[in-house]
C-alpha positions in Angstrom: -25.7 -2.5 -18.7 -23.2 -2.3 -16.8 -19.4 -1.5 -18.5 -16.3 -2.8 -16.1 -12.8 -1.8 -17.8 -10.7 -4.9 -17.9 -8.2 -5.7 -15.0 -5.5 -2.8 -14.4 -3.1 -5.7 -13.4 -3.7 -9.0 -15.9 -6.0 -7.4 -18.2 -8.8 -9.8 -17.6 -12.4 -9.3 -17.4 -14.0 -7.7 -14.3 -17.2 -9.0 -12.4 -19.5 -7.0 -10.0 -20.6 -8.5 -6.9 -23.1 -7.6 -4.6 -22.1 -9.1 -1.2 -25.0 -8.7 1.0 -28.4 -6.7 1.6 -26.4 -3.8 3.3 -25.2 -2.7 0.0 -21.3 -4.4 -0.1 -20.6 -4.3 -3.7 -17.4 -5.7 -4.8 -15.7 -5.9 -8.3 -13.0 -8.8 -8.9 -11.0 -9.5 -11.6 -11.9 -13.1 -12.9 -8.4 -13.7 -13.2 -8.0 -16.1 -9.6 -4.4 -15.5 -10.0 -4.2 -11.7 -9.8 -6.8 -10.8 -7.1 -7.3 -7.6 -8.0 -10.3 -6.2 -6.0 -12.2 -3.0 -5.1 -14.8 -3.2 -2.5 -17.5 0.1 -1.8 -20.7 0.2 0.5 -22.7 3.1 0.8 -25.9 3.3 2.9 -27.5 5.6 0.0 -28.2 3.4 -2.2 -25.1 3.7 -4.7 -22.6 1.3 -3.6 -22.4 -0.4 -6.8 -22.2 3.1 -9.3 -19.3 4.0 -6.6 -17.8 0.2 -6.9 -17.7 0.8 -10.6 -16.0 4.0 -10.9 -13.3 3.2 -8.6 -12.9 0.2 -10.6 -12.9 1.9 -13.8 -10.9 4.6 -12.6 -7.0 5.2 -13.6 -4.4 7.0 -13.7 -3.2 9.2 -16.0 -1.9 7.3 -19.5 0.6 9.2 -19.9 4.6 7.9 -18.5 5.7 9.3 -15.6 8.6 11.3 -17.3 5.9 13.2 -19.6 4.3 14.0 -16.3 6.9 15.3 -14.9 7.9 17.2 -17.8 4.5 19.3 -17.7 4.1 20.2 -14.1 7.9 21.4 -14.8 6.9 23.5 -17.4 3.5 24.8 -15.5 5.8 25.5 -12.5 8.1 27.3 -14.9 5.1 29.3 -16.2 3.7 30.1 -12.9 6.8 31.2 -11.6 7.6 33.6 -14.9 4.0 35.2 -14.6 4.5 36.0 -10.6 7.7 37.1 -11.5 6.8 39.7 -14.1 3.4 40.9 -11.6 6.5 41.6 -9.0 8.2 44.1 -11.6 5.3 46.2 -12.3 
Protein backbone atom coordinates (compact mmCIF):
# COMPACT_ATOMS: atom_id res chain seq x y z
CA UNK A 1 0.00 0.00 0.00
CA UNK A 2 0.84 2.91 -0.91
CA UNK A 3 0.89 6.04 2.02
CA UNK A 4 0.50 9.73 0.27
CA UNK A 5 0.76 12.56 3.16
CA UNK A 6 -2.23 14.87 2.63
CA UNK A 7 -1.90 18.10 0.56
CA UNK A 8 0.94 20.61 1.88
CA UNK A 9 -1.35 23.40 0.62
CA UNK A 10 -5.38 22.43 1.41
CA UNK A 11 -4.69 19.49 3.39
CA UNK A 12 -6.67 17.17 1.13
CA UNK A 13 -6.00 13.77 0.11
CA UNK A 14 -3.36 12.92 -2.56
CA UNK A 15 -3.73 10.51 -5.51
CA UNK A 16 -0.87 8.70 -7.60
CA UNK A 17 -1.10 8.66 -11.27
CA UNK A 18 0.71 6.81 -13.63
CA UNK A 19 0.58 8.88 -16.90
CA UNK A 20 1.87 6.64 -19.48
CA UNK A 21 3.94 3.34 -20.27
CA UNK A 22 7.30 5.43 -20.12
CA UNK A 23 6.99 5.60 -16.50
CA UNK A 24 5.33 9.53 -15.89
CA UNK A 25 4.06 9.20 -12.48
CA UNK A 26 2.21 12.06 -11.08
CA UNK A 27 0.64 12.73 -7.58
CA UNK A 28 -2.28 15.45 -7.34
CA UNK A 29 -4.06 16.71 -4.71
CA UNK A 30 -7.87 15.78 -5.13
CA UNK A 31 -8.55 19.12 -4.13
CA UNK A 32 -9.41 20.69 -8.08
CA UNK A 33 -9.04 24.01 -6.44
CA UNK A 34 -5.47 23.90 -5.13
CA UNK A 35 -3.61 22.09 -7.95
CA UNK A 36 -0.93 20.99 -6.11
CA UNK A 37 1.19 18.58 -8.17
CA UNK A 38 4.52 16.68 -8.37
CA UNK A 39 5.33 14.95 -11.51
CA UNK A 40 8.75 12.29 -11.59
CA UNK A 41 9.76 9.78 -14.55
CA UNK A 42 12.63 7.70 -14.24
CA UNK A 43 13.67 5.21 -17.01
CA UNK A 44 14.77 2.70 -14.02
CA UNK A 45 11.89 1.60 -13.05
CA UNK A 46 11.12 3.88 -9.85
CA UNK A 47 9.25 6.76 -11.10
CA UNK A 48 6.44 6.26 -8.76
CA UNK A 49 8.69 5.39 -5.25
CA UNK A 50 10.55 8.85 -6.44
CA UNK A 51 6.89 10.62 -7.20
CA UNK A 52 5.99 9.57 -3.72
CA UNK A 53 8.87 10.90 -1.72
CA UNK A 54 8.87 14.17 -3.27
CA UNK A 55 5.37 14.29 -2.51
CA UNK A 56 5.74 13.25 0.97
CA UNK A 57 8.65 15.24 1.53
CA UNK A 58 8.70 18.59 3.72
CA UNK A 59 10.26 20.94 5.24
CA UNK A 60 11.41 21.22 8.41
CA UNK A 61 8.30 21.67 11.21
CA UNK A 62 9.82 23.86 12.92
CA UNK A 63 9.06 28.17 12.37
CA UNK A 64 11.42 29.85 10.66
CA UNK A 65 12.56 32.02 13.71
CA UNK A 66 13.53 28.66 15.72
CA UNK A 67 15.59 27.90 12.56
CA UNK A 68 17.27 30.64 12.56
CA UNK A 69 17.90 30.67 16.17
CA UNK A 70 19.90 27.19 15.88
CA UNK A 71 22.15 27.73 12.95
CA UNK A 72 22.87 31.06 15.09
CA UNK A 73 23.86 29.21 17.83
CA UNK A 74 25.86 26.40 15.71
CA UNK A 75 27.63 29.29 14.00
CA UNK A 76 28.30 30.72 17.39
CA UNK A 77 29.75 27.34 18.45
CA UNK A 78 31.78 26.80 15.45
CA UNK A 79 33.20 30.01 15.61
CA UNK A 80 34.09 29.72 19.60
CA UNK A 81 35.75 26.15 18.90
CA UNK A 82 38.06 27.68 15.87
CA UNK A 83 38.62 30.41 17.96
CA UNK A 84 40.11 28.59 20.96
CA UNK A 85 42.24 25.85 18.28
CA UNK A 86 43.82 29.45 17.11
CA UNK A 87 45.05 30.19 20.82
CA UNK A 88 46.85 26.99 21.36
Amino acid sequence: MIDLRPCPFCGAPAALQKIDRMEWWRVICSNNECGAEVWSRYADGHGMEHAVEKWNRRMDEKTPKEMLEENLARMREEDHDVNEESED
